[in-house]
N, C-alpha and C positions, 0 to 999 in steps of 0.2 A: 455563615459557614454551612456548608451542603454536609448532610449527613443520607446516607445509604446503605439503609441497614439491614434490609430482603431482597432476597430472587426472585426471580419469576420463574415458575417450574408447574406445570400442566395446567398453565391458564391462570393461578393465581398468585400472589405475590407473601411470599413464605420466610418465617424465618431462618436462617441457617440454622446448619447443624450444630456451630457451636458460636460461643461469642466474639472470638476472634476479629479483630479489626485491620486496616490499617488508614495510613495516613497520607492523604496528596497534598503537597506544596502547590503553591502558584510559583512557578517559576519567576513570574516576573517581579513575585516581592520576596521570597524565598520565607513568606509565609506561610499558617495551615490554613487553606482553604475547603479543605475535610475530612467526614471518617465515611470509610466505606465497608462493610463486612467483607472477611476474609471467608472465603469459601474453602473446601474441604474434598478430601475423595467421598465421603459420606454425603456430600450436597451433587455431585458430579453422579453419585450411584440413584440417586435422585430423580435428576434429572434425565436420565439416558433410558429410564424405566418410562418416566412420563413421556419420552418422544417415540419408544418402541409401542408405546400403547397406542398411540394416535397413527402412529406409519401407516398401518395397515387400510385405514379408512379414506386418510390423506393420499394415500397411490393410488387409490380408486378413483379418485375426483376427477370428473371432467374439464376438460379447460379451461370451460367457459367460468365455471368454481375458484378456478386459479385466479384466472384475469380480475376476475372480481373481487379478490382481497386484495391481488398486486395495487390497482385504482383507488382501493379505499387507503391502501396504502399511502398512495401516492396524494390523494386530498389530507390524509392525518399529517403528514410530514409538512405540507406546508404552513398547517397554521401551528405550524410549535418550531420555527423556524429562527426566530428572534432567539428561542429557548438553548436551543443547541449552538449555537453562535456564541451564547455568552459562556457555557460548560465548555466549547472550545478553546475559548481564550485564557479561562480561570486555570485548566487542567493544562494546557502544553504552550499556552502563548503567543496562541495564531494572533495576529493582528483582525484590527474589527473587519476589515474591508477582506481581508484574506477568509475571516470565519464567516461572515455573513454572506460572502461569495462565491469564491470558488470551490471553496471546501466544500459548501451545502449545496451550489451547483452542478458537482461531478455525479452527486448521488441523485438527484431529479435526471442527468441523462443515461446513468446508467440502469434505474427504473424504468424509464421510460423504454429503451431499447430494450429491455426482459421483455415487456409488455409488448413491444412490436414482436420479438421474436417466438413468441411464445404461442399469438397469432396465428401461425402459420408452422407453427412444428412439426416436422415429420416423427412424430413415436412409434407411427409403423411405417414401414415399404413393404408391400410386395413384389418379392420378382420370379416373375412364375409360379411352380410351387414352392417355391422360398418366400416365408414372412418374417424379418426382419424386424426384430420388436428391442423399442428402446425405453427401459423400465427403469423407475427413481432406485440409486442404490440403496438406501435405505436410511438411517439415522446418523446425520455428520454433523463430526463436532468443528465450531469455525472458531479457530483463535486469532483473535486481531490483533496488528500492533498502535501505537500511540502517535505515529507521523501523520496520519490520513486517517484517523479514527471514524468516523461515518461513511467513507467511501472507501475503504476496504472491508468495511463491515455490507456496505451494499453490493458488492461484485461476488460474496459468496452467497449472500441471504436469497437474494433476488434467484438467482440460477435453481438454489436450491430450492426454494418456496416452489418455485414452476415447475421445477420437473417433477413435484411429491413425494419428496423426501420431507423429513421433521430435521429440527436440527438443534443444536446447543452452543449457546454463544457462549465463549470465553472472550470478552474485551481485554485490552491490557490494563496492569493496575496502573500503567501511568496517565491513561487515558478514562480510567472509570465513570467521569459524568456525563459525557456524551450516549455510551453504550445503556448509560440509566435511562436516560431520556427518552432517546430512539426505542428502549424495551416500552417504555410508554407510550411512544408511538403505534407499535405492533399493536399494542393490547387496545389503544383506544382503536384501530383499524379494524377487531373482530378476527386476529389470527385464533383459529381453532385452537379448543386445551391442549395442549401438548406439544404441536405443530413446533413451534419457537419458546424455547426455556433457555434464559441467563443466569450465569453465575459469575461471580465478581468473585476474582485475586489471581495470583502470581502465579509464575511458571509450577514451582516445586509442589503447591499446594492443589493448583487446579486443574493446568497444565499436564502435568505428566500422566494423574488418574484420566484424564478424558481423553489423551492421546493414546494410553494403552489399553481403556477399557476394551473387554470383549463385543458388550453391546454397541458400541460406533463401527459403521462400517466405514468410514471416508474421514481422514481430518482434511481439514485445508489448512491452511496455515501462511502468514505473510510474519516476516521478522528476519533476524539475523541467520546470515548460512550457518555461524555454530547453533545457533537453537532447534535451528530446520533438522541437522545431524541428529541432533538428542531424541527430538519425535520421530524421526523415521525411526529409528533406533527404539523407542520404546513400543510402536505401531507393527515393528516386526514380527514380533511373536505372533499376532493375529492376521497377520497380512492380508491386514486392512489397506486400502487404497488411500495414500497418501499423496497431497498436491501440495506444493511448495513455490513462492512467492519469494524470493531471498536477495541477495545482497546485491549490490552491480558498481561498476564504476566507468562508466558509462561515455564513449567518447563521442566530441563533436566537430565532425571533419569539415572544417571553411576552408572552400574551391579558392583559389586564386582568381577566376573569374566571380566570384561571390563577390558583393555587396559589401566590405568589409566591416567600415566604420556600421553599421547594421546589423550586420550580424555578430560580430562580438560586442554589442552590448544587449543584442538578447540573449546572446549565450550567458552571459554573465547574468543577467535578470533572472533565468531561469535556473541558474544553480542555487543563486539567494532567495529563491522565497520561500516560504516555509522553513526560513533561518538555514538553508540546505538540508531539511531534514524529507530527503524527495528520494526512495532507492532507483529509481530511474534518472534521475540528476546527470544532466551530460557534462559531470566534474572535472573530463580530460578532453579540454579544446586543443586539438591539433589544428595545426596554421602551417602555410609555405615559411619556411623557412626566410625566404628575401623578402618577407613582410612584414618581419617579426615585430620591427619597429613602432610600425600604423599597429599593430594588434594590442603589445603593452599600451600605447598611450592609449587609445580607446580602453579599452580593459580598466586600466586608472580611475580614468574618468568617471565609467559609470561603477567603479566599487565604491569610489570616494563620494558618489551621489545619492547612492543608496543610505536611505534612515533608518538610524536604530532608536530602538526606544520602546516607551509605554505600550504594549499593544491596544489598550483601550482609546489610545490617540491617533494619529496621522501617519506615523512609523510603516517604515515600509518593512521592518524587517524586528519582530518580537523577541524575546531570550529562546534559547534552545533548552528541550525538555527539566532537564535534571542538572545536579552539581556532576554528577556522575560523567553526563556527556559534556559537559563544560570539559572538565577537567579533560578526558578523552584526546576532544578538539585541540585543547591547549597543548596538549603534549604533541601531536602530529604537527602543528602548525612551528611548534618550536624544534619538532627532526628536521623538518622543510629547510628551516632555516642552517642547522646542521650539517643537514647533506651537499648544503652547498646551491641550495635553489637562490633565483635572487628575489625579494619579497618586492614587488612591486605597487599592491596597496595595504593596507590591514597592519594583522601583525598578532603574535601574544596579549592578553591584558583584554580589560573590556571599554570599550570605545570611553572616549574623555564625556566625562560628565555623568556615567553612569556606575556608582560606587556598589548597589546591590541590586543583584537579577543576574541568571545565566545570559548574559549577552556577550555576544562573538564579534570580533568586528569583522564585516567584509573584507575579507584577504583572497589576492589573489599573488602567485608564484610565477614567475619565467624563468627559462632556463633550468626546464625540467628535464629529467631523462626518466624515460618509463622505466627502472627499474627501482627510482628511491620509493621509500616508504611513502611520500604524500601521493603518488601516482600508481598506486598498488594498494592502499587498501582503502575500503569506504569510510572515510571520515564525519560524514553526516552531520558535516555542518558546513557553517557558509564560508567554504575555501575551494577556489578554479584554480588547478594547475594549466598550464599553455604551456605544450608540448612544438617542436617543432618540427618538421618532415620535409625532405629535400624532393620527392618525388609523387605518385599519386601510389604506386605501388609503398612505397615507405609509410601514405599515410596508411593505407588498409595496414600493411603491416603491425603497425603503432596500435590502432584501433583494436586490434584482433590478438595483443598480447598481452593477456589478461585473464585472468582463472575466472572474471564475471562475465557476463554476457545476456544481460537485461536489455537494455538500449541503446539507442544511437542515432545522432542526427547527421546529415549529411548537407548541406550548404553549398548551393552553384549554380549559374545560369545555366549552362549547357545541361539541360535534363537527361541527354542518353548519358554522358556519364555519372553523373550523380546517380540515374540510378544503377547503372552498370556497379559502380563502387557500394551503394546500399545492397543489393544482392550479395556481395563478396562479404559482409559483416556478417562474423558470427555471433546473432543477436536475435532475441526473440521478438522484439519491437522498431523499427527504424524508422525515421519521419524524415521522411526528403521534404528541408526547408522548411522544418518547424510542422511539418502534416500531422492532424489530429481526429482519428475517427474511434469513436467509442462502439464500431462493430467489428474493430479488430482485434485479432487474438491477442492477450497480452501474458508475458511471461519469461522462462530464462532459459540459457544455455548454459551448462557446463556450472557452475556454481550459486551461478545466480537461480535454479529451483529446476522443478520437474511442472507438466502441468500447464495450461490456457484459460485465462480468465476473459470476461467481456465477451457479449454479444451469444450465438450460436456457440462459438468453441469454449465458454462457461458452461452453457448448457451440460455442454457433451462429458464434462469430467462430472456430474451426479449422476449419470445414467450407465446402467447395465447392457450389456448386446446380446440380445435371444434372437437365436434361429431356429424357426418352427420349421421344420422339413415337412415335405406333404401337405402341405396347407392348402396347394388348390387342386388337390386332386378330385376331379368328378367322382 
């Protein structure tokens, strides 16, 4: 059993403030697989002191200073790489091939792209006697969620490490072994004292003092649109600079000239992995209407093909985090049914043969209407609604009625219109046929958040804009 019982706060590894615990299940045996210390406003006043101490020196750095812990960065992470794989699987129940892979993957390209971009940053322009200076906002607190634990802990660390801001991690408590690990990462890489300090626990206890304190000038934030509300809400009184990461429900429009039998079983593939716990999950597959047919029986096929099970085995598809989101899942998947959707594979209950572990079965719905409850709100688990649209204008339509607006894929040969139709999405991210660039802005419209992550447009939410007037005057 993993026990984790100090911070990291100005370089060294401290005990909290008070003895306060808590406790992580493995989901997949709905056993204890540890204790972690419960952090405190007292541990957060702490830490926000040890990264205002360090800002000052850390803004000064050169870049070549930066690039040079980014790299060492980027050698520590790989040899602790097996480490974080298995804190991933024990803590939320990635499959081995999922944590050893893609998970630990996303955060090698999205280091690596800081590192390219960082290169070549413009932190000043002049234009004329205008100089245009872009300066680290100052000390930001990053709280993660538990879905993507290391690589959403890398799309705010990275940006912010580079631009020379200090920062303060809050992991989530359902993910706390990963963010232990990777804090041993930093520290074996030579992050500066103060630079990066963590604290471990939950929203109320750590969460809220570090979103409101006075010393953070920036939170970032990835999680639920109501928790996003609460932190804007308590960051107001300081009007602090807040960026938000939040919900989506995410549609994926297959052309009629589209690939069919293809693309609906990547469409399906890519709502389940990560048990659908993905808030850009393209959950609302919109189809032609006179296809509907070919769409369910493909859909079928690959839900019913999909494995659940052990993630330390061959399982394509592990428990979802908590009893909490079990139960959640369980309850939407049985409105679906309710409302009159018709269940095409899955269903309530956890697949045959699996009596304990939050496991979901692969469910997918037809004869949807975007207005029930399974196609309106993010269920974040492994459930596709198949919507269907009689025309191209009905499916933007469809697409575009929705209070989220995270992402969206679009599916068709004929490229002017697909992308003609991916322009008309009100959406912060859109992949014409599955497109995947890690130097794209990423982020939401309308409820899904405020704010651009990845690549340059990460950069640009820690930095400040000064204009020096007179700067070239003779």
């Amino acid at each position: 059993m993993r026990e984790y019982l100090k911070f990291y706060i100005g370089g060294e590894w401290v005990d909290p403030a008070q003895s306060d615990t808590f406790d992580v299940v493995n989901p997949a045996t709905e056993e204890l697989a540890g204790r972690v210390a419960q952090g405190s406003a007292a541990d957060v006043d702490r830490a926000v002191a040890a990264a205002r101490k360090a800002f000052p020196a850390w803004a000064e750095t050169d870049r070549s200073v930066r690039l040079e812990l980014l790299r060492s960065i980027e050698d520590a992470f790989g040899k602790r790489r097996d480490d974080m794989a298995a804190a991933l699987t024990e803590e939320m129940g990635a499959p081995s091939a999922l944590a050893g892979g893609f998970q630990l993957d996303l955060v090698v390209g999205h280091l690596g792209k800081a590192i390219e971009v960082l290169t070549d940053f413009p932190f000043t322009e002049q234009r004329g006697d205008l100089l245009v200076v872009r300066e680290p906002i100052g000390v930001c607190g990053l709280i993660t969620p538990w879905n993507w634990p290391l690589d959403l802990i890398a799309v705010k660390l990275f940006p912010a490490l580079a631009t020379g801001c200090t920062v303060v991690l809050k992991p989530s408590e359902r993910s706390p072994f990963t963010g232990q690990v990777f804090t041993e990462v930093l520290a074996s890489a030579g992050v500066p004292a103060g630079v990066y300090n963590m604290i471990q626990g939950d929203g109320p206890s750590v969460g809220v003092p570090l979103s409101a304190h006075a010393g953070i000038d920036m939170v970032s934030f990835t999680g639920s649109t109501r928790a996003g509300i609460e932190i804007a809400r308590n960051a107001a009184p300081s009007v602090k600079r807040v960026t938000q990461e939040l919900g989506g429900k995410s549609p994926n429009v297959i052309l009629d000239d589209a690939d069919l039998a293809e693309n609906v079983v990547k469409g399906v593939a890519a709502v389940m992995m990560n048990s659908g716990q993905t808030c850009s999950a393209t959950t609302r597959m919109l189809v032609p209407a006179n296809r509907i047919t070919d769409v369910i029986e493909a859909a079928r096929g690959a839900a019913e093909a999909t494995t659940v099970g052990d993630p330390t085995g061959d399982a394509a598809l592990g428990p979802v985090v908590s009893a909490s989101q079990f139960d959640k899942i369980q309850s939407l998947i049985q409105q679906g049914i309710d409302e009159g959707a018709t269940l095409v594979a899955g269903g309530p209950g956890r697949p045959d043969g699996l009596t304990k572990g939050y496991y979901v079965k692969p469910t997918v719905f037809a004869d949807v209407k975007n207005d029930m409850a399974i196609a309106r709100e993010e269920i974040f688990g492994p459930v596709l609604v198949i919507i269907s649209y009689d025309s191209v204008d009905h499916a933007v339509e469809l697409a575009n009625d929705t209070e989220y607006g995270l992402a969206a894929n679009v599916a068709g040969a004929d490229l002017d219109q697909v992308r003609a139709i991916a322009k008309r999405i009100r959406a912060g991210y859109v992949s014409i046929n599955d497109g995947f660039d890690f130097g794209s802005p990423f982020g939401g419209y309308k409820k899904s958040g405020n704010g651009r992550e990845w690549g340059e447009y990460g950069f640009q939410e820690y930095l400040e804009i000064k204009g020096i007037l007179g700067y070239g005057q003779e």
